[in-house]
DODRENPA-10676 format. One line per field, with one value per residue (C-alpha): residue number from 0; x, y, z; residue in three letters. Coordinates in Angstrom, 2 decimals, decimal comma, always signed. Example, Ala and Ser with C-alpha at 12.3 -4.5 7.8 and 13.67 -1.06 7.14 Angstrom:
<sites>
k = 0	1
east = +12,30	+13,67
north = -4,50	-1,06
up = +7,80	+7,14
r = ALA	SER
</sites>
This chain:
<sites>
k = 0	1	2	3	4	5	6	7	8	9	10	11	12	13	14	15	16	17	18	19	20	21	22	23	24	25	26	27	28	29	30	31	32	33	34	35	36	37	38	39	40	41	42	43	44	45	46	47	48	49	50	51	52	53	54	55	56	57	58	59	60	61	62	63	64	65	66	67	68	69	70	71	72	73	74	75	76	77	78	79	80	81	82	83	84	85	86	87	88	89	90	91	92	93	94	95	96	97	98	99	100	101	102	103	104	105	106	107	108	109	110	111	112	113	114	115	116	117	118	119	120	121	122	123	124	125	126	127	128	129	130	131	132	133	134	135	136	137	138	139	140	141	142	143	144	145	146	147	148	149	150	151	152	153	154	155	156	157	158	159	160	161	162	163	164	165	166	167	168	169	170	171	172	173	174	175	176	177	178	179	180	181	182	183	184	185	186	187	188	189	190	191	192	193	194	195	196	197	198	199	200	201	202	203	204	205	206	207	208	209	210	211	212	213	214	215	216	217	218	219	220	221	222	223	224	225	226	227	228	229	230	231	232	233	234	235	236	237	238	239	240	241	242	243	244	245	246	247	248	249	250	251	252	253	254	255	256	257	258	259	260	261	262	263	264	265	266	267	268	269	270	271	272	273	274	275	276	277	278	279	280	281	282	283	284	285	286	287	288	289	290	291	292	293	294	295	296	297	298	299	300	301	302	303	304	305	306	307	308	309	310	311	312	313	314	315	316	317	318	319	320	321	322	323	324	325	326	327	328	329	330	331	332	333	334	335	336	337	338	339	340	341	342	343	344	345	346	347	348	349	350	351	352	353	354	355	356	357	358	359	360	361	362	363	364	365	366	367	368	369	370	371	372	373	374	375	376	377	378	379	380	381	382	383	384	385	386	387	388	389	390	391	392	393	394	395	396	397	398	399	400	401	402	403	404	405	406	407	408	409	410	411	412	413	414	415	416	417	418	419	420	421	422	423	424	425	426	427	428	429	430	431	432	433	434	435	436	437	438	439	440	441	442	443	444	445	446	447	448	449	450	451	452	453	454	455	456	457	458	459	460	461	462	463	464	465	466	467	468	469	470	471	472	473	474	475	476	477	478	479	480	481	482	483	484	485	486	487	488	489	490	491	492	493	494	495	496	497	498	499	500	501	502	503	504	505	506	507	508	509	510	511	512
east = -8,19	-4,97	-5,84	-9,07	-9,80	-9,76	-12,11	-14,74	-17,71	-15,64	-13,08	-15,74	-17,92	-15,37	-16,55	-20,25	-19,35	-15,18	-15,25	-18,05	-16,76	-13,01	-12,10	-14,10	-15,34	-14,51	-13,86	-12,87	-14,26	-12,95	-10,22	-8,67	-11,58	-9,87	-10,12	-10,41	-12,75	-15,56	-17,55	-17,42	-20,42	-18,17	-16,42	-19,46	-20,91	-18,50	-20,21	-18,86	-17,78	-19,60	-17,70	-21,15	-20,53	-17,20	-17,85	-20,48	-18,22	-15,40	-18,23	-17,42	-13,34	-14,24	-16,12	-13,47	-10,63	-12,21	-10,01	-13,08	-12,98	-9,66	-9,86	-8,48	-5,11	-3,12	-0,41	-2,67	-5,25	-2,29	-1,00	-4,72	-5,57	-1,97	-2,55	-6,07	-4,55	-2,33	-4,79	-6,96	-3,82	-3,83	-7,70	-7,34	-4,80	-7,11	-9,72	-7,25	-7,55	-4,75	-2,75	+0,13	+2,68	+1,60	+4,21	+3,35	+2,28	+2,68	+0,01	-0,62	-4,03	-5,25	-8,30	-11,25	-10,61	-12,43	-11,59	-10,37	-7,23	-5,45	-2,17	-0,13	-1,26	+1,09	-0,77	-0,72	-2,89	-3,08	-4,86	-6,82	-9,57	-7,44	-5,13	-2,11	-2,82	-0,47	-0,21	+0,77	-1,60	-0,41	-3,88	-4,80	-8,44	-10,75	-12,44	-9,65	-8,48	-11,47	-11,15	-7,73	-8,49	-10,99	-9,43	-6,46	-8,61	-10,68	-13,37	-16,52	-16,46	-19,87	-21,62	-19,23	-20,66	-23,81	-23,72	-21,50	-24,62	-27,24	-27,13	-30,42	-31,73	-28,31	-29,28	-32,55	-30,69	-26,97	-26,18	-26,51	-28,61	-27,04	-27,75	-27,25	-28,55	-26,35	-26,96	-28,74	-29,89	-33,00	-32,57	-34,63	-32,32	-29,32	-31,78	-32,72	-29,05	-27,26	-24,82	-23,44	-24,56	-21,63	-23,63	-25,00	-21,43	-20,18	-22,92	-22,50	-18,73	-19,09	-22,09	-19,56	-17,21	-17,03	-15,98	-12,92	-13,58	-15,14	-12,55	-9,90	-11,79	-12,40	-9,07	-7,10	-6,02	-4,95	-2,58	-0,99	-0,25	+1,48	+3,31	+4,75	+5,86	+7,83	+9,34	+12,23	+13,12	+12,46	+15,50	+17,60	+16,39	+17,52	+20,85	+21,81	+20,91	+23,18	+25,91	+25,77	+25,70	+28,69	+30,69	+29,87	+29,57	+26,14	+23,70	+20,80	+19,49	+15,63	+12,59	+10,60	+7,62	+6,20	+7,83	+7,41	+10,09	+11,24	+11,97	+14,35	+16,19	+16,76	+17,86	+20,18	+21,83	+22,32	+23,75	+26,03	+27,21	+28,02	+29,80	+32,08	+33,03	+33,44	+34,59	+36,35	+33,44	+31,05	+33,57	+32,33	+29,09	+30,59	+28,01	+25,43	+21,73	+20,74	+17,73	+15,69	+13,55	+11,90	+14,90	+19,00	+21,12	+21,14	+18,19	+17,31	+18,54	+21,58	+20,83	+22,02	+19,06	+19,25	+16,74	+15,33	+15,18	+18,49	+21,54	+24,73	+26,29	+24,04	+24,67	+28,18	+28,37	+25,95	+28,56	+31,45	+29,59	+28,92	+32,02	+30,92	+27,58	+29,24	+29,46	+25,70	+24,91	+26,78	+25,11	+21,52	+22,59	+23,82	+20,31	+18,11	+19,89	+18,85	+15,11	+15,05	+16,15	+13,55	+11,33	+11,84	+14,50	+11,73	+13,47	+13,56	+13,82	+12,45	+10,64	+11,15	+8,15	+5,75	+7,18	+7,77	+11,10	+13,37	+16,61	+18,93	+19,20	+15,48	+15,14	+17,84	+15,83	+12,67	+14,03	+15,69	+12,59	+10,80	+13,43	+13,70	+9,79	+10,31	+13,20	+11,13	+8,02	+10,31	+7,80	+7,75	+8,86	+9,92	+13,80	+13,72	+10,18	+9,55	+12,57	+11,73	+9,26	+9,68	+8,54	+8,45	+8,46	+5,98	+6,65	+2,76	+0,87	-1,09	-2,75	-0,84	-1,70	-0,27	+0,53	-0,62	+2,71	+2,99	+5,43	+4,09	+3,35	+4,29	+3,55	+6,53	+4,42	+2,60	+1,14	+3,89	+1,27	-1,53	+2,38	+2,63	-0,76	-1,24	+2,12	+1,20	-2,36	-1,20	+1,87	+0,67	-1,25	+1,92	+4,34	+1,33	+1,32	+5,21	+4,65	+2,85	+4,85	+6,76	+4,23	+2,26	+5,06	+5,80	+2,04	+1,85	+5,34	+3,69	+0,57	+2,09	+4,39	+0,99	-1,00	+2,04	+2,01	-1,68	-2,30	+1,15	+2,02	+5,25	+5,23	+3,12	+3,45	+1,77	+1,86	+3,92	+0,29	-1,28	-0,90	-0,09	-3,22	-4,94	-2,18	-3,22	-6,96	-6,59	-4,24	-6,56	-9,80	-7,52	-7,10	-10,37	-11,19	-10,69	-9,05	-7,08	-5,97	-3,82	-1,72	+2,38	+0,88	+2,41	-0,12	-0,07	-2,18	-3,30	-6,25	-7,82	-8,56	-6,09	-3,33	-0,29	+1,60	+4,07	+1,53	+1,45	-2,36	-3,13	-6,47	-7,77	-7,15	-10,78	-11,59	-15,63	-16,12
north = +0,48	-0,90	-4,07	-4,43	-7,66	-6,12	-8,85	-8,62	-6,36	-4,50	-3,19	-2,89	-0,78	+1,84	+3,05	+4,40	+4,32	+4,57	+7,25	+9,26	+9,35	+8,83	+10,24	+13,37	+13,89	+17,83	+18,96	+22,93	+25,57	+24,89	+27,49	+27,15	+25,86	+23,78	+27,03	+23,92	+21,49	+23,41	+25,97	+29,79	+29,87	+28,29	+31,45	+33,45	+31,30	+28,59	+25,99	+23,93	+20,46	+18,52	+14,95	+13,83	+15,27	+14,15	+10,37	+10,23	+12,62	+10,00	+7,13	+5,72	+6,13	+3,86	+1,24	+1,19	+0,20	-1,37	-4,42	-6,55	-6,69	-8,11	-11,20	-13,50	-11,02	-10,60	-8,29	-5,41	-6,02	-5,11	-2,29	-0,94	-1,56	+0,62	+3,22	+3,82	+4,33	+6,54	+8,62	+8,34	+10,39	+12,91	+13,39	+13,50	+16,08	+18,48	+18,50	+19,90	+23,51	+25,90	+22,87	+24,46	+21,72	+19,03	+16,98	+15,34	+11,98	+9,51	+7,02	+4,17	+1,98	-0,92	+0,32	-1,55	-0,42	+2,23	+3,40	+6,61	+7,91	+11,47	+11,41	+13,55	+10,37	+6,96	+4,21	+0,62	-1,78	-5,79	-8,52	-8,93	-6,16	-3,86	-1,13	+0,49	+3,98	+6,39	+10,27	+12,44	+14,45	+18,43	+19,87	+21,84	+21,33	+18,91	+19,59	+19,99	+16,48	+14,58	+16,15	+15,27	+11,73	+10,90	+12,96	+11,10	+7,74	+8,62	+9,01	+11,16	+14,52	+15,40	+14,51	+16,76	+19,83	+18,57	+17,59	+20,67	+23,08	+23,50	+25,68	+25,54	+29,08	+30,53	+33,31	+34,34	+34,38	+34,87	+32,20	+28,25	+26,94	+24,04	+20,70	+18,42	+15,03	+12,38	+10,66	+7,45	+5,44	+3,84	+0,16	+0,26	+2,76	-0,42	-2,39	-0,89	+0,30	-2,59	-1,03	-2,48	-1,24	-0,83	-1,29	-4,39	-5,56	-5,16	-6,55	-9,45	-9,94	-9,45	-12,00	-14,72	-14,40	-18,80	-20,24	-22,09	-25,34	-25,34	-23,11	-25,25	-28,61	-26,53	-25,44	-28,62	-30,11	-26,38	-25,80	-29,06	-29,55	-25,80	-27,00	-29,97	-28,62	-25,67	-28,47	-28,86	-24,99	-24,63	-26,95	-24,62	-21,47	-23,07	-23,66	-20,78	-19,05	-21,04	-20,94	-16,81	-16,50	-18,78	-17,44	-13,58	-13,94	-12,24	-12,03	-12,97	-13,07	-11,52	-10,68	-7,39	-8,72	-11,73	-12,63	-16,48	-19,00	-19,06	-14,68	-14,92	-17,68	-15,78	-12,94	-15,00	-15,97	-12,47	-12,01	-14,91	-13,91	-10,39	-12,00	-13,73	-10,65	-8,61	-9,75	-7,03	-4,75	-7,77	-8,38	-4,55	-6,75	-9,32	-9,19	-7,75	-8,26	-7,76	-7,27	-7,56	-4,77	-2,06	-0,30	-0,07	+1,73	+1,06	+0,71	+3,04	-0,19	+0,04	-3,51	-3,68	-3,02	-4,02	-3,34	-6,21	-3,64	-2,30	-3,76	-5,37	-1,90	-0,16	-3,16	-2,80	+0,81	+0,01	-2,42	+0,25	+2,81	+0,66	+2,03	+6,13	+5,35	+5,21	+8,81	+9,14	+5,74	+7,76	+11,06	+9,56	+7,53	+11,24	+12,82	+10,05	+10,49	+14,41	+13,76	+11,13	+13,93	+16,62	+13,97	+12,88	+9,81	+7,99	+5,40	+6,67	+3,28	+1,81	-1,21	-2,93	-4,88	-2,10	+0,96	+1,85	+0,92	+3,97	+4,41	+5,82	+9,32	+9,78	+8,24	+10,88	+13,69	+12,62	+12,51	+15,52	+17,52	+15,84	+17,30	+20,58	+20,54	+19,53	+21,62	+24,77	+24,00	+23,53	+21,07	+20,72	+17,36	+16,07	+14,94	+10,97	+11,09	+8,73	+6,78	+2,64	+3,75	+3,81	+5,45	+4,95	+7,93	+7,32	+9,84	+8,75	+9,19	+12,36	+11,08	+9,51	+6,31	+3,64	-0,12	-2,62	-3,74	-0,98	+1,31	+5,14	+5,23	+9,18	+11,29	+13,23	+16,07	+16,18	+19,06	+19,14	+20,29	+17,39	+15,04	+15,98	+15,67	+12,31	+10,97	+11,38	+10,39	+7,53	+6,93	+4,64	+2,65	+2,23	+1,13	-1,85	-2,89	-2,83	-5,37	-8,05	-7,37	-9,94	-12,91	-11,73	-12,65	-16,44	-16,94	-16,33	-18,70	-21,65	-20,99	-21,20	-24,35	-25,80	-25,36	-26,20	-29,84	-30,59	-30,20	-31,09	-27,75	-27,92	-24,18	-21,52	-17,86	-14,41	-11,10	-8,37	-6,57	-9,22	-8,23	-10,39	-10,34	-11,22	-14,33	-15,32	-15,04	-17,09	-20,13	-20,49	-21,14	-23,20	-25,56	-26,34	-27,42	-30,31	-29,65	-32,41	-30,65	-28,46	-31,37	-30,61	-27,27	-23,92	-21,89	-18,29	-16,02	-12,81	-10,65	-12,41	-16,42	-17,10	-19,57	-18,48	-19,76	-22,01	-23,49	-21,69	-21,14	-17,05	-17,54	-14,30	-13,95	-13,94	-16,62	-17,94	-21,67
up = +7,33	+6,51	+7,91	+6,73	+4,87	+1,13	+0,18	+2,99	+2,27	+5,39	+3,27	+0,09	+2,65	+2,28	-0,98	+1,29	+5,05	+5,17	+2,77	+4,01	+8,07	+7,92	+4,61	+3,59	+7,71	+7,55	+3,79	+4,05	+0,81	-2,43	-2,68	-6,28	-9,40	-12,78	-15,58	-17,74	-16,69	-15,05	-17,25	-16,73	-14,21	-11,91	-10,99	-10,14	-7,65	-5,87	-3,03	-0,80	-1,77	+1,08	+1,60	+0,16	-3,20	-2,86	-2,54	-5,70	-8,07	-7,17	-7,50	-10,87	-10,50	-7,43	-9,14	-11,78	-9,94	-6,69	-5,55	-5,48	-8,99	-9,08	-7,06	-10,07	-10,34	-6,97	-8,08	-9,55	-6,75	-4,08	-6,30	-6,55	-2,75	-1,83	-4,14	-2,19	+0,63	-0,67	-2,40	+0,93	+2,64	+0,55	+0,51	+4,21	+4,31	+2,88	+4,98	+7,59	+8,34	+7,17	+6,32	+3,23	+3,07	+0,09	-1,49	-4,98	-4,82	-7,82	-8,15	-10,17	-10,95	-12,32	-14,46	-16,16	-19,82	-21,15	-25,34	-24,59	-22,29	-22,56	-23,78	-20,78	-18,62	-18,33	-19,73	-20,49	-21,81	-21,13	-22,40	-18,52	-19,40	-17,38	-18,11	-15,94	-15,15	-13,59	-12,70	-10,08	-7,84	-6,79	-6,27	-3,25	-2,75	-3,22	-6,17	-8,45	-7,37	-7,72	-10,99	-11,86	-10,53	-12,95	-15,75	-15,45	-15,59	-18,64	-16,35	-17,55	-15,32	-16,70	-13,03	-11,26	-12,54	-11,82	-8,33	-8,52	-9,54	-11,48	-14,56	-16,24	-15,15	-15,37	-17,51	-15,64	-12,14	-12,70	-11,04	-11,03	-7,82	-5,61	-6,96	-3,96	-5,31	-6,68	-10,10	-9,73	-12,80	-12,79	-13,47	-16,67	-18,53	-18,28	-19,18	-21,83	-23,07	-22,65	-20,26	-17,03	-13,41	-11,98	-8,82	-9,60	-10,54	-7,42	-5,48	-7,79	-7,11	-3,56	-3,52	-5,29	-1,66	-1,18	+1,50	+2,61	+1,98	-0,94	-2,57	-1,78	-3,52	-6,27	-6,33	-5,17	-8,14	-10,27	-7,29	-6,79	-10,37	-10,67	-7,43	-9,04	-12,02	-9,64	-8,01	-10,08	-10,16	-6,25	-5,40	-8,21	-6,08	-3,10	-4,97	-6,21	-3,20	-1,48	-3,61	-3,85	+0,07	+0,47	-2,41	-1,54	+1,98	+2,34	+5,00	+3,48	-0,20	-0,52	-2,87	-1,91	-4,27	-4,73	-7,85	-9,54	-8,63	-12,61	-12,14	-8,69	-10,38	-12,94	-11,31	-8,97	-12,62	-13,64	-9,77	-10,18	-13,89	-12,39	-9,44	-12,31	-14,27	-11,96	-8,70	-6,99	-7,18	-5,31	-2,37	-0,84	-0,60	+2,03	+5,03	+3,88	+2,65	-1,05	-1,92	-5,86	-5,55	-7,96	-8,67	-7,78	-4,54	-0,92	+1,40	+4,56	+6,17	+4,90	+2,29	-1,08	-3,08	-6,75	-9,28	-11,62	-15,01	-14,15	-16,37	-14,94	-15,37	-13,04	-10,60	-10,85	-10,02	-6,89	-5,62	-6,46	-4,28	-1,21	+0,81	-0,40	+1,73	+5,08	+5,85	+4,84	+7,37	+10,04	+9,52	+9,68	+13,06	+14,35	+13,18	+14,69	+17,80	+17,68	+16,98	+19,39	+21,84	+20,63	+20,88	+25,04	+24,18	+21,89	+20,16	+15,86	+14,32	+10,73	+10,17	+6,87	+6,48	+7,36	+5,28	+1,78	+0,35	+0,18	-0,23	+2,29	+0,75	+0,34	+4,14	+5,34	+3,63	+5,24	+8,34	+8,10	+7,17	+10,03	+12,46	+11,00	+11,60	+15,24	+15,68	+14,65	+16,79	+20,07	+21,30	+24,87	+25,52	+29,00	+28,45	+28,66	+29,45	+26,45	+26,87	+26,02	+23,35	+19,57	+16,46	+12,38	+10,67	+7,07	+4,45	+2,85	+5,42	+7,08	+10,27	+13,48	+14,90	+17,14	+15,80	+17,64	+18,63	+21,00	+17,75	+17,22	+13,14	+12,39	+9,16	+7,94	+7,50	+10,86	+12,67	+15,84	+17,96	+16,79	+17,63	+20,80	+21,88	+20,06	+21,42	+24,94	+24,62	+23,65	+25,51	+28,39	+25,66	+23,54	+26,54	+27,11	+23,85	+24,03	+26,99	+24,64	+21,95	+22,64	+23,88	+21,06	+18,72	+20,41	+20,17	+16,60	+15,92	+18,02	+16,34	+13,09	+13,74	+15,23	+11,99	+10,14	+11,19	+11,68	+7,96	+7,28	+5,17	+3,16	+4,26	+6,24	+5,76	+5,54	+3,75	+5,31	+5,38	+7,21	+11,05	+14,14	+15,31	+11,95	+11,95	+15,10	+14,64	+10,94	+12,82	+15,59	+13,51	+11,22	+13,55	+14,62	+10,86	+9,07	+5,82	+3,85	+0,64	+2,64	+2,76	+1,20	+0,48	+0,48	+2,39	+2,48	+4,76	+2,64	+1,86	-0,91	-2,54	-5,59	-6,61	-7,27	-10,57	-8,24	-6,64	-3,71	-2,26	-0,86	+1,45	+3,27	+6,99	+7,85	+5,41	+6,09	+6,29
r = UNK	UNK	UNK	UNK	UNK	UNK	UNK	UNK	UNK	UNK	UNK	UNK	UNK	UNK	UNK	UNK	UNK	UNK	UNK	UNK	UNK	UNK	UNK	UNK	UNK	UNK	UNK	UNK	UNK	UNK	UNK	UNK	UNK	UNK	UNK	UNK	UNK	UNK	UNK	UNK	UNK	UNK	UNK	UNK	UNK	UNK	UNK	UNK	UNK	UNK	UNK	UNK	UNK	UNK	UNK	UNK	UNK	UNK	UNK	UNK	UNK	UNK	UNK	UNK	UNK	UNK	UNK	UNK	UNK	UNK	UNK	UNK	UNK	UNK	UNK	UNK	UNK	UNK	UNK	UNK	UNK	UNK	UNK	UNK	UNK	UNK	UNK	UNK	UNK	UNK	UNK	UNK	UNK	UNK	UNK	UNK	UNK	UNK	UNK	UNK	UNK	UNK	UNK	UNK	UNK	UNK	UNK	UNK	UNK	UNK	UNK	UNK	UNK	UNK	UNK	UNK	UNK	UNK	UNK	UNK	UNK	UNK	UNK	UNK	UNK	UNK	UNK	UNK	UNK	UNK	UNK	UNK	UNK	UNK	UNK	UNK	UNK	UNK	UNK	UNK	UNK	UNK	UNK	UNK	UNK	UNK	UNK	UNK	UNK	UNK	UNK	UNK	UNK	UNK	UNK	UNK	UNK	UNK	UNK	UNK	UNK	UNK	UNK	UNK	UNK	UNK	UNK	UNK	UNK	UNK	UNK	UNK	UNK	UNK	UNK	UNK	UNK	UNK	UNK	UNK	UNK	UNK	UNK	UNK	UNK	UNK	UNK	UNK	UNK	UNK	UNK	UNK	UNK	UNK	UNK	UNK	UNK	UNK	UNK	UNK	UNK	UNK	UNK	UNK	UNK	UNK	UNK	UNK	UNK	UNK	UNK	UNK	UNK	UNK	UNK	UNK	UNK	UNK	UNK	UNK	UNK	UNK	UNK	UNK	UNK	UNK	UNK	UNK	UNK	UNK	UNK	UNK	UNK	UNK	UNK	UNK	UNK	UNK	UNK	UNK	UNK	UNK	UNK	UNK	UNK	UNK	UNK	UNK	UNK	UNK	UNK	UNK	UNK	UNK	UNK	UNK	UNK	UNK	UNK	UNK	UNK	UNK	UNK	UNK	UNK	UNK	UNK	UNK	UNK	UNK	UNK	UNK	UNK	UNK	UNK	UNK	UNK	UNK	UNK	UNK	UNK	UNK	UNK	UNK	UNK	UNK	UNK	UNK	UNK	UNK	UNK	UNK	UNK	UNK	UNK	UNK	UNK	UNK	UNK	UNK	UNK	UNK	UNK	UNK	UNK	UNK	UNK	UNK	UNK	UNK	UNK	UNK	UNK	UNK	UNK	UNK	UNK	UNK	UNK	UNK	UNK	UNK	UNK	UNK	UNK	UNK	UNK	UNK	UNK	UNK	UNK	UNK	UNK	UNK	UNK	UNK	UNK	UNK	UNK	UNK	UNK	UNK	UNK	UNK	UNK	UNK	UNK	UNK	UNK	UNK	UNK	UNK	UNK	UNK	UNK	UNK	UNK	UNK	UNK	UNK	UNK	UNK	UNK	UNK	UNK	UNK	UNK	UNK	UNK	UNK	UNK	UNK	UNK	UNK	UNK	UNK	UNK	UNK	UNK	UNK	UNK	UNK	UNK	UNK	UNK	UNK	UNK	UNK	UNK	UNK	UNK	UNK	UNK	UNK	UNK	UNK	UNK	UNK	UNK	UNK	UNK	UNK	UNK	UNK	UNK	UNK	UNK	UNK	UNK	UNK	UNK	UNK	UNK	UNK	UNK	UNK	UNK	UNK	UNK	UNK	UNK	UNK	UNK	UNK	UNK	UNK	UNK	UNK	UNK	UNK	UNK	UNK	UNK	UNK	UNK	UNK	UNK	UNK	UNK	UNK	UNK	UNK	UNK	UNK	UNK	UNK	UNK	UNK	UNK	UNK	UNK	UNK	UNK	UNK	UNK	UNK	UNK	UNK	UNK	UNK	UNK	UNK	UNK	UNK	UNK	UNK	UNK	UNK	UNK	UNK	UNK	UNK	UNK	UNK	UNK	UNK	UNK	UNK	UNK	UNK	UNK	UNK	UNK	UNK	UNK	UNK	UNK	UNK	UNK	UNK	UNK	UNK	UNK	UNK	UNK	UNK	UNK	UNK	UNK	UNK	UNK	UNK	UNK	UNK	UNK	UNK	UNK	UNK	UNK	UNK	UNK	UNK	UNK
</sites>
C-alpha cells in the first residue's frame, strides 16, 4: 500500500476494497464504549463492530481528507497520504488478538473545512478550503477510535450510533436491535438540498485523472516561466552551499522536505550568519552532514539535524553538544550488535530515506524496547543462521513485511513469535532479493541517465517514496514516448501531476499516456 500510486483509482480503491480486506480483516468485540458520545442504551446491549461498520462510520472522515482531493497542493496531499498510513497501523493493531502494548500516535490532516471544530483539538485554517487538523489517538478498540477520529475532525458521529443499533423500540424491548445497513442518500435529497455528494465528488476528481501528454502542453508554459525566474536563486543555492561545505568542512548539506529554492537559501544565510558569530561552536561540525529538518539535535544517523523554527540559540547549543553524543553513538553500536545476536547475526541497520526522522535518543529507545522484547521471548534463533541479511526496525508500523530490496521492514512492537515465523518464511526470499539489489540499482542509474539525455532534462529525480521498481517501470515507458516540453526541465518522479513553485514538474510513476 505504501507504494500504491496515491492518484490511481488503486490507491482511491482503498477507501471500499483496501479497507475492507487489509485493514478491518478480523476486528475483535468492542471492549471499552465512549461514556460521552454514545447514549445510555449502549451499555445494555454492546455488538460487534464488523470491519463493515467500521469502513462507513469512518466514510465521511475518508471523503474529507482523501488525497484525491488534493491533487493541486503536494505538501498537504503527502502529509494526508502518511498520516493514513499511520492511522491504518494503528487500526490494524487492533484487530490482533490479546494484543496490550499501544503507544500514542500523533496525527495530523489536511481537512475540507467544515464551521465548527472542538477546542481540545489543534487547528488551523488556510485560505485553500482546507484546514490543519491534529490529535493524538490512545483508544483501545475500535469503536472509540473511529469515534475520536471523526470527533477530532468535526465530523458528525450521528451515523455511528446508527449503524451502531437501532433504538426506536428501546422502551418496548430493553434493548436496541442491530442495525447493519449503512446510510446511503438517495440522489434526490442533494438535489434537492443543495448539498454535495461526497460520492459524486470523488468520482468526479478521479474521472479528471489526464494523461501525460496533455498535462504537460497544458502545463508547459506555467512551469518554464516559474523555472526561469528560480534561475537566478538556483546558482545562489549552489553558492552558498558551496561556500558552507568548504568553510565548515561538512559532508554534505541537505533538505528532508521539499522546501522552495527561496526557503534553503535562506536557511543557508541563517547557517552562514551563525557560522560568523559563533565559530568555535561550528568547528565540532567538521565532517559531518547537516540536515534542515522539522526540528533541532542529532539524527539516528548520527547527522546534524537543525530545525527551520528553531532560533540561532537552539542551533548553537546543538553544535555545543555534538561531542556529549558520542557515548550515546557508542552505546547504540554495542546494542545493535546484541539484537543482531538474538536475532541469528541479521544485520540491524537504518535506512534514511525509508524511515521516519528520529533523533538518536528516540532511535536508542526504540531499539532498546525492541531488544528487551526479544530478549524476554528467548526466540529460538539459529546463531549466524541469518548472517548476510538485514533489518529496519519502524517504530509506526504493526505488521512485518519484506522490501523489495531484499531488507526485513520490522515493527517495534511486534509479536516475537509472529517475528520469527515471518523472518524465516521469508528468509530465502530476502537473501534473492539481496542478490538483485544491486543490478536492480545500476538498472535504475542507466535508466535514469538514459531518460535524462533523450529529453534533455536539466535534472531527473524521484521521491524517497517512489520505489526502484516504480523508477524503473516510469523510465522505461518514458522512453518509448515522444515528449518535447520535457526539454531543460526539472523532472521529478512522484505520486501525483503538479508544478512546483521553482519550476520543477512532479508526474506520477504510472502516469497514462
Amino acid at each position: 500500500m505504501a507504494n500504491a500510486n496515491k492518484s490511481s483509482p488503486e490507491f482511491s480503491g482503498h477507501l471500499e476494497a483496501g479497507l475492507n480486506t487489509e485493514m478491518f480483516y478480523h476486528w475483535g468485540m468492542v471492549r471499552r464504549l465512549s461514556l460521552e458520545k454514545l447514549p445510555l442504551w449502549a451499555f445494555i446491549q454492546v455488538r460487534a463492530l464488523s470491519g463493515a461498520d467500521a469502513v462507513n462510520a469512518l466514510r465521511p472522515f475518508y471523503f474529507a481528507v482523501h488525497p484525491d482531493f488534493f491533487g493541486q497542493h503536494p505538501r498537504e496531499r503527502e502529509v494526508n497520504e502518511n498520516s493514513l498510513k499511520r492511522l491504518n497501523g494503528y487500526l490494524e493493531n487492533l484487530q490482533k488478538p490479546g494484543f496490550g502494548s499501544f503507544k500514542p500516535t500523533q496525527l495530523t490532516f489536511y481537512v475540507r473545512e467544515r464551521e465548527q471544530s472542538p477546542s481540545n483539538v489543534q487547528e488551523s485554517f488556510g485560505s485553500s478550503g482546507f484546514r490543519a487538523v491534529s490529535f493524538t489517538l490512545q483508544t483501545r478498540d475500535l469503536l472509540s477510535t473511529v469515534l475520536d477520529v471523526l470527533n477530532s475532525c468535526s465530523l458528525s458521529t450521528e451515523h455511528v450510533q446508527s449503524l451502531y443499533s437501532n433504538v426506536e423500540t428501546l422502551s418496548n424491548q430493553g434493548a436496541p436491535r442491530a442495525f447493519q445497513r449503512p446510510i446511503r442518500w438517495d440522489k434526490t435529497y442533494y438535489s434537492f438540498t443543495g448539498f454535495k455528494d461526497p460520492e459524486e465528488e470523488l468520482e468526479q476528481a478521479q474521472r479528471m485523472e489526464t494523461t501525460l501528454s496533455s498535462w504537460l502542453y497544458n502545463n508547459e508554459e506555467r512551469s518554464v516561466k516559474k523555472l526561469k525566474n528560480s534561475l537566478p536563486l538556483r546558482k545562489e543555492l549552489d553558492r552558498l552551499k558551496g561556500e558552507l561545505l568548504q568553510q565548515l568542512q561538512l559532508l554534505d548539506i541537505r533538505w528532508q522536505r521539499s522546501w522552495g529554492i527561496a526557503h534553503r537559501c535562506s536557511q543557508l544565510h541563517s547557517l552562514s550568519r551563525l557560522a560568523q558569530q559563533s565559530p568555535e561552536a561550528l568547528r565540532n561540525a567538521k565532517g559531518r552532514t547537516v540536515i534542515f529538518t522539522d526540528r533541532s539535535g542529532m539524527s539516528a544517523t548520527g547527522h546534524v539535524m537543525l530545525g527551520t523554527m528553531d532560533v540561532h540559540h537552539h542551533w548553537t547549543k546543538i553544535f555545543e553538544r555534538l561531542p556529549s553524543y558520542s557515548a550515546l553513538q557508542r552505546k547504540l553500536l554495542v546494542l545493535e550488535d546484541h539484537v543482531s545476536h538474538l536475532l541469528g547475526g541479521i544485520q540491524i541497520t537504518y535506512i534514511e530515506e525509508l524511515q521516519p526522522m528520529l533523533t538518536l535518543e528516540e532511535y536508542y529507545a526504540v531499539l532498546d524496547g525492541f531488544y528487551n522484547r526479544v530478549r524476554n521471548s528467548r526466540l529460538p534463533f539459529h546463531p549466524r543462521s541469518l548472517r548476510g541479511l538485514q533489518m529496519i526496525l519502524e517504530s509506526d508500523m504493526y505488521a512485518p513485511r519484506l522490501h523489495e530490496l531484499g531488507h526485513f521492514i520490522i515493527p517495534a512492537v511486534c509479536d516475537p513469535a509472529a517475528l520469527q515465523w515471518f523472518i524465516i518464511t521469508k528468509a530465502q526470499e530476502a537473501r534473492a532479493n539481496l542478490e538483485k539489489k544491486e543490478e536492480l540499482m545500476v538498472l535504475e542509474k542507466e535508466l535514469i541517465q538514459a531518460s535524462t539525455e533523450r529529453f534533455s532534462l536539466h535534472r531527473l529525480y524521484k521521491e524517497p517514496s517512489v520505489s526502484s521498481m516504480q523508477m524503473i517501470h516510469s523510465c522505461k515507458r518514458l522512453l518509448k514516448e515522444s515528449l518535447p516540453y520535457l526539454r531543460g526541465m526539472h523532472l521529478c518522479i512522484s505520486h501525483f501531476y503538479s508544478v512546483m513553485q521553482d519550476g520543477d514538474l512532479c508526474i506520477p510513476w504510472n502516469w497514462k499516456n
